[in-house]
N, C-alpha and C positions, 0 to 999 in steps of 0.2 A: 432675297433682301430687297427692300423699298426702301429710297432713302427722302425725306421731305425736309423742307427748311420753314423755321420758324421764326416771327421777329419776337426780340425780348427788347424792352427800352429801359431798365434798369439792370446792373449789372450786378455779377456772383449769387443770382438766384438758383442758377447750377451751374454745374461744371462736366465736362467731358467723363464721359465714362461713367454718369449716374441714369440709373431705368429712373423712366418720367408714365404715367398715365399722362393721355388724352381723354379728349370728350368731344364728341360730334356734332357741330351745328347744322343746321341747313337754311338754305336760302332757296328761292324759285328754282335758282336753273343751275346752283351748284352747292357745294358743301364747306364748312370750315373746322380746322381741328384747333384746340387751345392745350395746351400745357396745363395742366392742377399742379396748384390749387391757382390759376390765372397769370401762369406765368411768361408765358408766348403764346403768341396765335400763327395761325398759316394763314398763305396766301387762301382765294379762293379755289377750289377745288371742282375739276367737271364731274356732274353726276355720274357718269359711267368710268370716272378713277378714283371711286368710293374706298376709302381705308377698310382692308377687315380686322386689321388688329389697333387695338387699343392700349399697346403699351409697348414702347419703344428705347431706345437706349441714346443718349445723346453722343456723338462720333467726334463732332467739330463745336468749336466755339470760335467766331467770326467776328471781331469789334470792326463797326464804322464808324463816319463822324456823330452818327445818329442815333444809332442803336448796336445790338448785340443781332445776330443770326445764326441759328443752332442748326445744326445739322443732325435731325435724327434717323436710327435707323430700325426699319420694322421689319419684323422675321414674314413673310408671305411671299 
């Protein structure tokens, strides 16, 4: 199990306990994941702690003053 945190800035686009697809972006010297259809994105990611799965189950739902932070979690 992997578990990765995501920010969401609007809220009840999910909720704990629902499978979410990702989508990989990259940048030079690391990688980012988004929630579909754009509903959280991750921090940046190092190139050599590359996701192999692509679809994950959200665990936690986290409110700040700012935003939402999801916690998801991938089977690898």
């Amino acid at each position: 199990m992997r578990l990765m945190e995501f920010k969401m800035e609007r809220a009840d686009l999910v909720k704990e306990g629902d499978i979410v697809q990702v989508t990989e972006g990259s940048l030079p010297s690391s990688w980012y994941y988004m929630i579909e259809p754009a509903v959280a994105m991750s921090a940046n990611i190092p190139l050599f702690e590359r996701l192999k799965s692509k679809e994950g189950k959200i665990v936690n739902v986290r409110p700040s003053d700012t935003a939402f932070y999801l916690t998801v979690e991938f089977d690898e």
